[in-house]
C-alpha positions as CSV (number, residue, x, y, z in Angstrom):
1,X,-15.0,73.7,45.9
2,X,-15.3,76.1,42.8
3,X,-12.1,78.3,41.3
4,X,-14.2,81.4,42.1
5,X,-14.8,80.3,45.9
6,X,-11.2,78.9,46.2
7,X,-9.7,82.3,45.1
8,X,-12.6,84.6,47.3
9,X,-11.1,82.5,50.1
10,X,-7.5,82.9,49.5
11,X,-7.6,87.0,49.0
12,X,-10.7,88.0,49.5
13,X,-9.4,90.9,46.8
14,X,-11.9,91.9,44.2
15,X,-9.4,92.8,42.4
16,X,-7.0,89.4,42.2
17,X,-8.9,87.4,39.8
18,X,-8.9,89.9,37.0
19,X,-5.0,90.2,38.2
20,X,-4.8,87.0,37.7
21,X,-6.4,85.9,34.6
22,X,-4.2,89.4,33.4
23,X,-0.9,88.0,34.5
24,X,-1.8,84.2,32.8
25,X,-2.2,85.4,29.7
26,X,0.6,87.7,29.5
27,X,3.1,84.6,30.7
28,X,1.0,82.9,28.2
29,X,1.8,84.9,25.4
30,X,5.6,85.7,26.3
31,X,5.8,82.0,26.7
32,X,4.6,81.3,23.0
33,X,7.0,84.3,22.2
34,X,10.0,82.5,23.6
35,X,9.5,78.8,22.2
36,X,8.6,81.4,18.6
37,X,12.3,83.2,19.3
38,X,13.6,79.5,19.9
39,X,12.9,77.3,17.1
40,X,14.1,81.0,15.1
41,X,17.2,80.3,16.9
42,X,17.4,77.0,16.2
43,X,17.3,77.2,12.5
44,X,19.6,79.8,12.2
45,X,22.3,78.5,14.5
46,X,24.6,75.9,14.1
47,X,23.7,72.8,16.1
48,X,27.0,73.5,18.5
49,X,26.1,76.9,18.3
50,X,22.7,76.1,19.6
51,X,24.3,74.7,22.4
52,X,26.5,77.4,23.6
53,X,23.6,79.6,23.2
54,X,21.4,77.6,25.3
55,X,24.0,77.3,27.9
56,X,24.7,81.0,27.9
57,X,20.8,81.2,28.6
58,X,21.0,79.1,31.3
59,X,24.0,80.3,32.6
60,X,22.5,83.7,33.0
61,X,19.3,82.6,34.8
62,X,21.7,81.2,37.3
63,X,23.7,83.7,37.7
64,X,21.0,86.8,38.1
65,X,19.5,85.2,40.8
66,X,22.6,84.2,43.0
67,X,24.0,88.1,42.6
68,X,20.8,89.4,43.0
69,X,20.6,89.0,46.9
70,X,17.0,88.4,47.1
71,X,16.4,92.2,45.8
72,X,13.6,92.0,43.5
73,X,11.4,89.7,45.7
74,X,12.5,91.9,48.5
75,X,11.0,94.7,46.5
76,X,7.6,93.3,46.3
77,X,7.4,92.4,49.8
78,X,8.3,95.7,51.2
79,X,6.5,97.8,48.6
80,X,3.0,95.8,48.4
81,X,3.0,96.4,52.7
82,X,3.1,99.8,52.4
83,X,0.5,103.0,52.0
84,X,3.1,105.7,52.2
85,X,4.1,106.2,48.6
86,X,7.7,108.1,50.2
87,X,8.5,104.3,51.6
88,X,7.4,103.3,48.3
89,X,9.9,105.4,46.5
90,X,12.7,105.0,49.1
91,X,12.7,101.0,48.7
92,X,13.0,101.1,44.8
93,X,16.1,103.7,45.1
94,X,17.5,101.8,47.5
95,X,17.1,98.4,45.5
96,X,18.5,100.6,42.5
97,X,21.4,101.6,44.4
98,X,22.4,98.2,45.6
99,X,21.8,96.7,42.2
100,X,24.4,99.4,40.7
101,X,27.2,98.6,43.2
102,X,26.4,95.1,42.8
103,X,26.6,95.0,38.8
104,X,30.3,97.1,38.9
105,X,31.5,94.3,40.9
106,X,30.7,91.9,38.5
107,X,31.6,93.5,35.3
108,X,35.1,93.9,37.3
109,X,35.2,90.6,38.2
110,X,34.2,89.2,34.4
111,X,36.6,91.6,33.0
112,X,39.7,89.6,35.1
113,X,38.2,86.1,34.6
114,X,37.1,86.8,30.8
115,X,39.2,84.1,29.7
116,X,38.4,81.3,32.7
117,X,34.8,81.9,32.7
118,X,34.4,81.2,29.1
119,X,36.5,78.1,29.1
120,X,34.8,76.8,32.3
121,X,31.1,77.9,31.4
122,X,31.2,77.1,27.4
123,X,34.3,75.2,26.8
124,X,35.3,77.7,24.4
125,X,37.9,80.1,24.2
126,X,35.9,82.9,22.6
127,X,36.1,85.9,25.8
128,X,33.3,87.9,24.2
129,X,30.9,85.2,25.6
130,X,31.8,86.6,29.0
131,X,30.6,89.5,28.4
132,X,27.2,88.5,26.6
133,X,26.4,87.2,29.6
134,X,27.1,90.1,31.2
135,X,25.5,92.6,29.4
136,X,22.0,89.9,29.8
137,X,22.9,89.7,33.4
138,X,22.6,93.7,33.5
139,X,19.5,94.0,31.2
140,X,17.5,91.3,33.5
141,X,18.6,94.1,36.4
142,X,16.2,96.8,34.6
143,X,13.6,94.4,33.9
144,X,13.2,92.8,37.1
145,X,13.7,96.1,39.2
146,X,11.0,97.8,36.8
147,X,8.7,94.7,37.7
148,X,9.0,94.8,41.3
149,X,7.9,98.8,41.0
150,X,4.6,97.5,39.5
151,X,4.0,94.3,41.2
152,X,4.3,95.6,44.6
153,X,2.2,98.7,43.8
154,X,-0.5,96.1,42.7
155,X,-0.1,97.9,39.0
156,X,-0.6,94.5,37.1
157,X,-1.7,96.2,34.2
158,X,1.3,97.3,33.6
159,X,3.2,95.2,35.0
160,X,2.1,92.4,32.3
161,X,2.8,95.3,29.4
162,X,6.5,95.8,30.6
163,X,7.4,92.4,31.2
164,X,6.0,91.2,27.3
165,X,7.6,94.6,26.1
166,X,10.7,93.9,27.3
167,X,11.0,90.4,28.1
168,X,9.5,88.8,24.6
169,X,8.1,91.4,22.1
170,X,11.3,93.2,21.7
171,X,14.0,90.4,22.3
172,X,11.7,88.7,19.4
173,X,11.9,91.8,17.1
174,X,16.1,91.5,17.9
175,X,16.8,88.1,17.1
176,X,14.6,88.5,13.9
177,X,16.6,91.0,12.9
178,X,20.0,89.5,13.4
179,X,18.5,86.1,12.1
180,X,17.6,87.4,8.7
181,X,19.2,90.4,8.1
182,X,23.0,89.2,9.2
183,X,23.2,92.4,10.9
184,X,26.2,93.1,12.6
185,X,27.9,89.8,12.2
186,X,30.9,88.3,11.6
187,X,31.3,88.2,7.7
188,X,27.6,86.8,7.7
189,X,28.2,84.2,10.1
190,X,25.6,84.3,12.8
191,X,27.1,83.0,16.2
192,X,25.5,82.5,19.8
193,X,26.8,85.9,21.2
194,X,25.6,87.8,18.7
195,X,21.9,86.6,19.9
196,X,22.8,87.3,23.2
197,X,24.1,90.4,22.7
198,X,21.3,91.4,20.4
199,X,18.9,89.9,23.6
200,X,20.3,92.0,25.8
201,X,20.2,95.1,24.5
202,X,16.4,94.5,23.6
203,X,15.8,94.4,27.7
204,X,18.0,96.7,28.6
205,X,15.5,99.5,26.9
206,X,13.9,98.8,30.0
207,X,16.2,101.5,31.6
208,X,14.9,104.4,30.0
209,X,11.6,103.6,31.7
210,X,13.4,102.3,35.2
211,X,15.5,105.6,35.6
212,X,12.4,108.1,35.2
213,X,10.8,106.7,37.9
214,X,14.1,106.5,40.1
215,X,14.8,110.1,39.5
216,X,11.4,110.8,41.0
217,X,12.2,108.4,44.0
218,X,15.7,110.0,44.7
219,X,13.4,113.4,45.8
220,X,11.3,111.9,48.4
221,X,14.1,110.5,50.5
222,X,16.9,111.7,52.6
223,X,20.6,109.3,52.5
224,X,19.4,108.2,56.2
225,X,16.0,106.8,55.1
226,X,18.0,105.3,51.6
227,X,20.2,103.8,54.4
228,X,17.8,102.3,56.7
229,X,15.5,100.7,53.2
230,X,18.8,99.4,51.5
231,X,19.0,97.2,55.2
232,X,15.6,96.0,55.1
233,X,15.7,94.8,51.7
234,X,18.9,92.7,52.3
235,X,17.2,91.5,55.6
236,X,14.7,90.0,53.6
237,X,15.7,89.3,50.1
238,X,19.7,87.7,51.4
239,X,18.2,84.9,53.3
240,X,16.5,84.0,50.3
241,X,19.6,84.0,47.8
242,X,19.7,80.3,48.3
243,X,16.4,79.8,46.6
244,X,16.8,82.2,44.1
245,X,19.8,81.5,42.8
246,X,19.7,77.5,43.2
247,X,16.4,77.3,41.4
248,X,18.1,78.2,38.1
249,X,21.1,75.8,39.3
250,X,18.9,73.1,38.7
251,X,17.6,73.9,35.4
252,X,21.1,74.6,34.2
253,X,22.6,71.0,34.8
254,X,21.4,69.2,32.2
255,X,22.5,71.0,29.5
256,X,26.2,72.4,31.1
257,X,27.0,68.6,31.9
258,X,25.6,67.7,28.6
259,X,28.3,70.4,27.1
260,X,31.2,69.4,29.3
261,X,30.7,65.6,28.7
262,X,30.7,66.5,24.9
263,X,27.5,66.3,23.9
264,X,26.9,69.8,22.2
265,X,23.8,69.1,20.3
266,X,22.3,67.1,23.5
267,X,22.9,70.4,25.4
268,X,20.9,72.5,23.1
269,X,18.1,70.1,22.6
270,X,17.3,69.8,27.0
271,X,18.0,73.5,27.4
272,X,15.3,74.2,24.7
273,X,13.3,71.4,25.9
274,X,13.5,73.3,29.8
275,X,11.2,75.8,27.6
276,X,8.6,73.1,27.7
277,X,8.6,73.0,31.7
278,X,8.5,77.2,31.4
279,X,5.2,77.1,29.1
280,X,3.8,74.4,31.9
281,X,4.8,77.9,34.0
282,X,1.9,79.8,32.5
283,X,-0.3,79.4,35.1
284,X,2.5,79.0,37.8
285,X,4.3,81.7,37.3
286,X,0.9,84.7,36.8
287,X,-0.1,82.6,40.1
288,X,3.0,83.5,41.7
289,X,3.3,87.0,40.4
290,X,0.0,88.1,41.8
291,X,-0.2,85.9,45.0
292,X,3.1,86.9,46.5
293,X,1.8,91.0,47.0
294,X,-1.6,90.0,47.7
295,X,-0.4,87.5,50.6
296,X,2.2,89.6,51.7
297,X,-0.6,92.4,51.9
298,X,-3.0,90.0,53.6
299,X,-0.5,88.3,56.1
300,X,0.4,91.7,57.5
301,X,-2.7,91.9,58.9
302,X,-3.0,89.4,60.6
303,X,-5.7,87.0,58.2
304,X,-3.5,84.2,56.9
305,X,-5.7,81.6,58.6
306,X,-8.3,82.2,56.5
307,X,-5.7,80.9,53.4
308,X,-4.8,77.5,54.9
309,X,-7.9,75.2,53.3
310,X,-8.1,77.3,50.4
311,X,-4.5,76.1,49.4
312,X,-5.5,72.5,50.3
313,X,-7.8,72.7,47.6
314,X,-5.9,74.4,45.5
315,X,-3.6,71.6,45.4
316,X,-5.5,69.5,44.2
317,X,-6.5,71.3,41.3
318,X,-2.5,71.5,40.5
319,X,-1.6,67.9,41.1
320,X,-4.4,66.4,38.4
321,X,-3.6,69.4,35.5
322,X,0.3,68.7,35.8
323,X,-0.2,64.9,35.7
324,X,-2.7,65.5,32.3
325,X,-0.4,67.7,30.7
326,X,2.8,65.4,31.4
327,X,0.8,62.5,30.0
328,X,0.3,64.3,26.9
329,X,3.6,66.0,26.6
330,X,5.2,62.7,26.6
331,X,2.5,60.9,24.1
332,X,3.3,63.8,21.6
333,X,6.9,64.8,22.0
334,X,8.3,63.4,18.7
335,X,5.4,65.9,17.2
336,X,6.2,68.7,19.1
337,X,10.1,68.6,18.3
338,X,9.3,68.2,14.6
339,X,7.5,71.2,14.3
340,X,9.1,73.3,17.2
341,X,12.8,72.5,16.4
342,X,12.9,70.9,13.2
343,X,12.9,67.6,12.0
344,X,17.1,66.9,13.0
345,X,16.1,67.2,16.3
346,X,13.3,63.8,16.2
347,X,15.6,61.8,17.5
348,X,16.6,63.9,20.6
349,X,12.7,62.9,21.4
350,X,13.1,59.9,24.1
351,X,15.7,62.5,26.2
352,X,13.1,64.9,26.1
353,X,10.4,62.4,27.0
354,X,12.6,61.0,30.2
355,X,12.9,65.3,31.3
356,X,9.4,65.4,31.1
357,X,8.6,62.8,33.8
358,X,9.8,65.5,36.3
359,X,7.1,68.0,35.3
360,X,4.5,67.2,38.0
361,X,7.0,67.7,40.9
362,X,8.3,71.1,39.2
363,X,4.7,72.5,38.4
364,X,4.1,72.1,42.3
365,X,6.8,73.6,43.8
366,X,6.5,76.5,41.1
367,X,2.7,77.3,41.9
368,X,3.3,77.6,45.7
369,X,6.7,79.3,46.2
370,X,5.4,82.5,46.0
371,X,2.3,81.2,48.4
372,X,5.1,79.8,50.9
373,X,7.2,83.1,50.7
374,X,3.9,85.2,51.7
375,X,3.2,82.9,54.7
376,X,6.7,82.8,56.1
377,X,9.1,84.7,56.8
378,X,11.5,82.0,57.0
379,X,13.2,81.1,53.9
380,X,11.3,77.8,53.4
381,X,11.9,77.7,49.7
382,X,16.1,78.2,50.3
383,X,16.0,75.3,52.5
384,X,14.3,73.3,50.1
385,X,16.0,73.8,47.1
386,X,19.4,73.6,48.9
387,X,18.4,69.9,49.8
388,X,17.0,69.2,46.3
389,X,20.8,70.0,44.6
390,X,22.3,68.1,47.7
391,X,20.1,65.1,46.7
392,X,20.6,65.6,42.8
393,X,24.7,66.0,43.4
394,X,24.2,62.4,45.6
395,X,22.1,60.9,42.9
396,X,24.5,61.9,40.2
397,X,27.4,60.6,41.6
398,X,26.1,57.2,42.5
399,X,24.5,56.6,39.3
400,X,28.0,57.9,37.8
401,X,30.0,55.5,40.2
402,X,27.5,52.4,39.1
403,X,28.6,53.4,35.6
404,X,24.8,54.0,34.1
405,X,25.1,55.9,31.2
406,X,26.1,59.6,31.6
407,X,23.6,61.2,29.6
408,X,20.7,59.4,31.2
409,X,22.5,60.2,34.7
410,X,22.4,63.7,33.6
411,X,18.2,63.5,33.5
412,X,17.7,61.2,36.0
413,X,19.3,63.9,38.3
414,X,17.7,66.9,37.4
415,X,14.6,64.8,38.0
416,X,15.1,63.6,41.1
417,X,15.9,66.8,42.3
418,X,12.7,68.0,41.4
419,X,10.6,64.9,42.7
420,X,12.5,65.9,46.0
421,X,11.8,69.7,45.7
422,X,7.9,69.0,44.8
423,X,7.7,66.3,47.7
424,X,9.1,69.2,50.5
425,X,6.4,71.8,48.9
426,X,3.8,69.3,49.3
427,X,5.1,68.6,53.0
428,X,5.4,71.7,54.0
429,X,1.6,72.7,52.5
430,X,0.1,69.7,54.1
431,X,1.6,70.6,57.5
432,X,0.4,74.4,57.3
C-alpha cells in the first residue's frame, strides 16, 4: 500500500497531507532549533550547571502536563467537532479561564514551598530555581492554549508559524543573547536560571497574541454557556491527566535520579541526549498534531471503520524507520556527541548508546497516541502509561535490590518502561 493511499484511507481530507507535510517540517525545524539552542547551552554552562538546567527542563515538561488537566488536548477535541464558531470561542475562554485559576494556585503553592522544591527537584538551595520553573510552566500555558485555538480550527498554517515563533525561533534569539552578551547576569557568571528565565519570557510573548483572540471570545458567550464549556473540557481532558502528565515522568527519570545519585554531568548528558528521542519525534509528533482533529472530526461522524487497516499499514511503515534510525544512531553516537556537545562529553557515548535501544518502542507509542485518543473515548493512553511507570518503578527496584550498577539501572528503567508502553500501543492497534 502507498503513503498516498494509506493517508486517502485514513482522512479522506484533501487537505491533511499538505497539513501534514506542513506540520513535519515545522517540528523538523524547531527540532534542529532546540538541539542548535542545546549544544549553545552546553558550551556556555558549567557541566553541573548543565545539569540543573536539564533537570529544570525536564522538570517542567512534567509538571505542565500533570497541572494542565487534559486542557489543551481537550481543546482540540471540542473545537475541531464544531461548526459554530460561538462554541468555538466559548471553549478557548473557558480553557483560558481554568488555566488562570489553575496557574495562581501554583505560583501560591511555589511561593510556600520555594525552598523544598528546589532542594528536592535540584538538590540545591538556590529558591529562584522555583520560580524559573514557574515562570516556563506559565509561558508553555500561552503557547499551548494558542495552539489548540489553531489546531482545532484546522489553521495549521499557522499553527506551525506560532509554535516555531514561540517555541524555537525566539527562545533561540534569548539564550543567544544571554550566552554571549552576559546580559543580566550575575557579575558575568551565566547560571541555569538565567536560561530559564530568559526561555520563558521568549514564550510567554505568546500572550500578546493569546489575549486578542480571548478578548474576542469573551463577547460571544454568556457566564452560563462559559460554565457549561469549562465542564466539558474537564470531562474530557481530566481523565487524560494520567497520560499527560506521566509521559513526561518518564522522560524525567534518568536524568533526576542521575542528579540525586550524584552524577551531575551524567544528568545533563541523558537529558540532552532525550533531545535525540524528540528529533526521532519529527514525524511523530506533525503526525499527531494533525491526526488528532482530523480523527476527532472524522469519528464524530460515524466513519472510523474505514481507519482500522489503514493504521495496520501504517505500522509497519513505523516499525522498519524506527528500527533503521536506532541502528544508525547507535553506530554514530560517539560522532554525534562530538560535534553536538563537544568533545568532553565522548565519553558519556556508551550511556547514550544503551538510551537509544529504547527508541523503537517510544517512536511507536508517540506516532499513535494521538490516533488512539481520536478513536476512543476512553483514556487508553493514561492506562498505559500508568502501567509503563508501575513496570519501570518494579524494574528499578529489583535491579537496585540485585545491586547492578545504579547508573545502568537508571537506563535500563527508562527503557523498559518504554518497551512496555510501545508493546500496549501495539496491542491495543492490533486488536482495533
Amino acid at each position: 500500500m502507498s503513503l498516498r493511499r494509506l493517508f486517502d484511507l485514513i482522512l479522506r481530507k484533501k487537505g491533511f497531507a499538505r497539513d501534514f507535510l506542513m506540520s513535519s517540517v515545522g517540528s523538523l525545524l524547531i527540532t534542529f532549533v532546540l538541539i542548535l539552542m542545546t549544544g549553545i547551552i552546553s558550551r556556555n554552562l558549567e557541566p553541573h550547571e548543565f545539569g540543573i538546567y536539564g533537570v529544570g527542563r525536564r522538570a517542567v515538561a512534567f509538571l505542565y502536563p500533570f497541572i494542565s488537566l487534559g486542557i489543551p488536548i481537550s481543546l482540540v477535541w471540542h473545537i475541531s467537532r464544531e461548526d459554530s464558531k460561538k462554541k468555538k470561542f466559548a471553549y478557548l475562554a473557558s480553557g483560558t479561564v481554568l488555566s488562570l485559576i489553575i496557574l495562581a494556585i501554583l505560583l501560591t503553592l511555589i511561593f510556600l514551598l520555594r525552598n523544598p522544591i528546589a532542594r528536592f527537584v535540584f538538590s540545591s538551595s538556590d529558591r529562584s530555581l522555583s520560580f524559573a520553573v514557574y515562570l516556563l510552566v506559565a509561558s508553555l500555558f500561552s503557547v499551548m492554549l494558542l495552539n489548540a485555538w489553531e489546531r482545532g480550527n484546522l489553521d495549521f498554517t499557522r499553527y506551525n508559524i506560532f509554535n516555531f515563533l514561540f517555541m524555537a525561533l525566539l527562545p533561540l534569539a534569548s539564550v543567544s543573547l544571554l550566552c554571549y552578551t552576559r546580559f543580566a547576569t550575575s557579575n558575568g557568571k551565566l547560571l541555569a536560571r538565567h536560561i530559564l528565565v530568559g526561555i520563558a519570557i521568549a514564550q510567554g510573548l505568546s500572550i500578546l497574541i493569546l489575549a486578542g483572540i480571548t478578548v474576542r471570545a469573551f463577547k460571544y458567550i454568556s457566564p452560563s454557556e462559559l460554565v457549561t464549556a469549562s465542564r466539558s473540557i474537564l470531562r474530557y481532558g481530566v481523565p487524560r491527566v494520567v497520560a499527560v502528565s506521566l509521559y513526561p515522568a518518564v522522560l524525567l527519570f534518568p536524568p533526576w535520579m542521575s542528579l540525586k545519585l550524584g552524577y551531575k554531568e551524567v544528568a545533563g548528558v541523558i537529558s540532552a541526549g532525550l533531545m535525540i528521542f524528540r528529533m526521532a519525534d519529527v514525524f511523530s509528533m506533525a503526525f499527531g498534531s494533525v491526526a488528532l482533529p482530523y480523527v476527532s472530526r472524522i469519528t464524530s461522524r460515524e466513519e472510523a471503520g474505514r481507519l482500522r487497516p489503514a493504521i495496520r499499514s501504517l505500522s509497519i511503515y513505523v516499525i522498519v524507520f524506527s528500527v533503521l534510525l536506532t541502528i544508525t544512531l547507535i553506530y554514530f553516537m560517539p560522532f554525534v556527541v562530538r560535534i553536538w556537545l563537544g568533545a568532553k562529553y565522548v565519553p558519556y557515548a556508551d550511556i547514550l548508546r544503551i538510551l537509544m535501544v529504547s527508541l523503537p518502542f517510544y517512536f511507536y507509542y508517540s506516532v499513535f497516541r494521538s490516533v488512539i485518543d481520536g478513536l476512543e473515548f476512553r483514556a487508553v493512553n493514561s492506562k498505559n502509561l500508568l502501567e509503563s511507570v508501575v513496570f519501570m518503578v518494579l524494574f528499578f527496584a529489583v535491579a537496585s535490590f540485585l545491586r547492578v550498577n545504579e547508573l545502568l539501572v537508571v537506563i535500563l528503567s527508562q527503557n523498559a518502561a518504554f518497551m512496555w508502553l510501545g508493546a500496549k500501543t501495539l496491542q491495543f492497534l492490533h486488536n482495533v
